[in-house]
N, C-alpha and C positions, 0 to 999 in steps of 0.2 A: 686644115682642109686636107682631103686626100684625093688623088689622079690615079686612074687605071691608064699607064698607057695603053698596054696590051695584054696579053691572059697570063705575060710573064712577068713584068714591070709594075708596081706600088711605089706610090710617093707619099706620104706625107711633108705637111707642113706645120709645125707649132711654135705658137708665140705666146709666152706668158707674162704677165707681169708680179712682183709678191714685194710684200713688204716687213719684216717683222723687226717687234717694239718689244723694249723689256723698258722697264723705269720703278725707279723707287722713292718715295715721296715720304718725307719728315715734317711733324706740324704741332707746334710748341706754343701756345699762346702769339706770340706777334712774329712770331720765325716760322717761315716756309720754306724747304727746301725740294729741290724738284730735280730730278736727274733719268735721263731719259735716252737709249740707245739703242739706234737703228740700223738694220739694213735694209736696201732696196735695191732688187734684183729688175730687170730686164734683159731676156734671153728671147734669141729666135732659131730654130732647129728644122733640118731638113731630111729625111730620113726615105734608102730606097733597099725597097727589096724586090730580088730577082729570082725568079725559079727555073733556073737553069734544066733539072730535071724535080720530077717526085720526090728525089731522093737528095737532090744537090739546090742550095739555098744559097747564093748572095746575098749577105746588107752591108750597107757603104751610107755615109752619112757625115754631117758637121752640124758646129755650134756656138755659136758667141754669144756672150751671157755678159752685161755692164753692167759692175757692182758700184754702189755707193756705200759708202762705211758713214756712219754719224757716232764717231765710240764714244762722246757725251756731249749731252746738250743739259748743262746745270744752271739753273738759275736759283737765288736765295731773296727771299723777300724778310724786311725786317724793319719794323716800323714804318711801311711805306717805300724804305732803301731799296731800288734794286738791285744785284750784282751778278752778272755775268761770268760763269768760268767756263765755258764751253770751251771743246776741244775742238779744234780744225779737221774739217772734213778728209778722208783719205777715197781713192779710185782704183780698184783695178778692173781689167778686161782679160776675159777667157775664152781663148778660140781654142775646140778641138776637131779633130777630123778623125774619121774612124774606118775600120772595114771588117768584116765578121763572115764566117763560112761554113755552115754547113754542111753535111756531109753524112750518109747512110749509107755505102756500097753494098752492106750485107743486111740482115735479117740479126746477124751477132754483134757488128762492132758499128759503131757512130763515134763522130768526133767532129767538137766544133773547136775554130781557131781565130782568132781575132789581134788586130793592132788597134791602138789608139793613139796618136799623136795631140798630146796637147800642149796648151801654150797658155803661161799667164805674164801679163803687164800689170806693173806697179806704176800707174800714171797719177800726175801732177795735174790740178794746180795745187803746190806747197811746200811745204820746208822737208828737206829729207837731212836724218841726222845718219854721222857715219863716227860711229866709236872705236877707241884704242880697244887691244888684248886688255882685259883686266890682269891685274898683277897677280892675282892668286885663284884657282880656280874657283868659281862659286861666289864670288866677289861680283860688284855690280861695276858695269863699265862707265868710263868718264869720254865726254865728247873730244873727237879728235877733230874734226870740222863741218860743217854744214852747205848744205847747196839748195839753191832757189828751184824750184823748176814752174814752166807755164803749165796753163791749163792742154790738161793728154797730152804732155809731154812726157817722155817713158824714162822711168827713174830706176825701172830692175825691170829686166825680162829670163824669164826662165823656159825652155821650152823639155819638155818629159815623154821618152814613150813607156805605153803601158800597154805588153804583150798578159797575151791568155789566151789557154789552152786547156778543154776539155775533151774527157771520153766516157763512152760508155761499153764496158763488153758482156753478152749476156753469155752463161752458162747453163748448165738443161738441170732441171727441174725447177724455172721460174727464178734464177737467180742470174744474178750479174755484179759488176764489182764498177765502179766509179770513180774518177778522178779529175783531177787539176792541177792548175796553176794561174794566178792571175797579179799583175801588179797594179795598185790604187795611188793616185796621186792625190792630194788635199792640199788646197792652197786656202781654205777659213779654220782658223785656231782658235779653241775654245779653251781661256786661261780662265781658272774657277776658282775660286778662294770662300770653301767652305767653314774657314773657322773662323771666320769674322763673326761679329754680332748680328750682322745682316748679310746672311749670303748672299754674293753676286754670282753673274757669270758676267766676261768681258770677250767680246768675239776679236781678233786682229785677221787683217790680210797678210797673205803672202809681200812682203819688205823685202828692201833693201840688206835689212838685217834681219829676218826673219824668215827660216828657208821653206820648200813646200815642204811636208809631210809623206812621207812612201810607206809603203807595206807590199811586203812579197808573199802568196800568201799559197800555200798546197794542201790540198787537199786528196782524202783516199779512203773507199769506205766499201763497204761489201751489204747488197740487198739482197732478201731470199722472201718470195708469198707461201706460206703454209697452210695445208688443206685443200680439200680435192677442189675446192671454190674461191680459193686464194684469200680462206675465212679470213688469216693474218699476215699481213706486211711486219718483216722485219730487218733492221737494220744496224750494224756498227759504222762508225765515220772516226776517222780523226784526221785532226789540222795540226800546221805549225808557220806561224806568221811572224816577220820578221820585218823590225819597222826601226825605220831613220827619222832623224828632224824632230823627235819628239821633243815638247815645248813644255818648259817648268820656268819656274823664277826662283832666283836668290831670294834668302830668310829677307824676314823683314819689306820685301815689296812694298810696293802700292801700288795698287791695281787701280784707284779708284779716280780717275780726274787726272793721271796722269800722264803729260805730254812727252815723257822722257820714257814710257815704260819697258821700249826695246833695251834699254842700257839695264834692265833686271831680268831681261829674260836668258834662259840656256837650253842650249839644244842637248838632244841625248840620243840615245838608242834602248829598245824595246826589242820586246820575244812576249809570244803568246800561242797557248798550245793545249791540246785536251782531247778528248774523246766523248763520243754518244751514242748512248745505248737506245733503243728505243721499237717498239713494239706497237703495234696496232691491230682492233678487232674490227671489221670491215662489214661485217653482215652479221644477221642477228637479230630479235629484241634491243639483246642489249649489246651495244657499242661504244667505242674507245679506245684510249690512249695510256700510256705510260711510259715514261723515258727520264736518262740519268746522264747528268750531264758532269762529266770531272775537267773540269781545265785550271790553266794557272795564265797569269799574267805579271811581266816583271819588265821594270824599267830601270837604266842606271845613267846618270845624270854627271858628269864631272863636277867635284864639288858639292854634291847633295848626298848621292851615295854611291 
């Protein structure tokens, strides 16, 4: 829903609900196998913006979003047998708050600037495991001991800021030059194990043992319109992103059904980086596009590589 208060002042309000299913199903003469994984989101969001002048823009806003993890629900049928190996459900909750600013003083330079403070909880009802250092790097870890927690009782809280900062400055004949910086937090981990017989993907939450995900990310690129009609837009860019907490697993895992899977996972560090070329014809018969993209991406993992 959205509020005018005044000629200066927008509100919005949004509430969603989403759910999404992955499952893989085996079927052998009198064996059924059924394996089935969910998440289920409910977030509500409150979002204002101010027009302090033409030129000068406030938004300020929050958001809490209650996740349900279901990372298996297995059941095996066989002759009638049925058996049960389902995984115990996992919870967290994500509150963020935000604020973002706008800005045009000139006709040359703009610049927008923003914080985001957020927060994730790892809540309970269930078993939380806390494992020793493995002995050798790239090894998988052995339980050191466990703890009960009740239902939304808070088992890991992490809280994150995430600054960013853009500009734009134009120069005379239709060009201008562009930049940033922005940090991403990620608290849902997608572990994938393509070289099984039957691909999966396996989603986990931010854990006790399993940290958020960050990227720090820059950007810086130069645009120029060519022709007395600005027949072509053209542009160079290049990034370089710089990322923590990246999630792999020790050789030999199991990803599939299992309850222990944090004692196989390791965290690393990441770099990713490149450039783009890219051209466009705007007016015309004929129109279009062409553009080259070079980048690289590398991760290094203790124990892996």
């Amino acid at each position: 829903c959205n509020h005018v208060f005044n000629k200066k002042l927008f509100t919005n309000f949004t509430y969603y609900y989403s759910r999404y299913r992955y499952n893989i199903e085996f079927r052998n003469r009198n064996l059924v196998f059924n394996w089935q994984s969910y998440i289920i989101n409910n977030s509500a969001k409150v979002d204002f913006n101010y027009y302090v002048t033409p030129k000068h823009q406030l938004s300020f806003g929050s958001q809490s979003t209650f996740y349900t993890f279901k990372p298996g629900r297995a059941v095996a049928t066989n002759n009638g047998s049925r058996y049960d190996f389902s995984l115990p459900d996992k919870f967290g909750l994500e509150n963020a708050s935000y604020i973002g600013d706008e800005y045009n003083p000139s006709g040359k330079f703009s610049f927008r600037a923003g914080f985001r403070l957020s927060q994730w909880l790892y809540l309970g009802k269930g078993t939380a495991y806390y494992y020793k250092n493995a002995p050798n790097a790239g090894e998988r870890r052995m339980i050191d001991y466990t703890r009960t927690f009740k239902t939304n009782e808070v088992i890991a809280n992490y809280i994150n800021p995430e600054p960013r900062f853009g500009f734009k400055y134009m120069l005379k004949g239709a060009q201008s030059i562009k930049g940033g910086y922005n940090r991403m937090v990620q608290n849902l981990h997608l572990i994938s194990n393509t070289a099984a017989s039957v691909p999966f993907d396996v989603w986990q939450p931010t854990t006790n043992n399993i940290l958020p995900e960050k990227a720090d990310q820059f950007t810086l690129g130069y645009f120029r319109d060519l022709g007395k009609n600005a027949d072509y837009e053209t542009s160079f860019e290049v990034y370089y992103k710089s990322l923590q907490n990246q999630v792999d697993y020790v050789d030999g895992a199991n990803l599939l059904l299992n309850e222990f899977l944090e004692a196989d996972l390791l965290n690393g560090i990441g770099r990713a980086y490149g450039a783009e070329f890219y051209i466009r014809k705007t007016t015309g018969n004929l129109t279009g596009w062409i553009s080259y993209t070079l980048s690289r991406s590398e991760r290094q993992v203790n124990g892996i590589n």
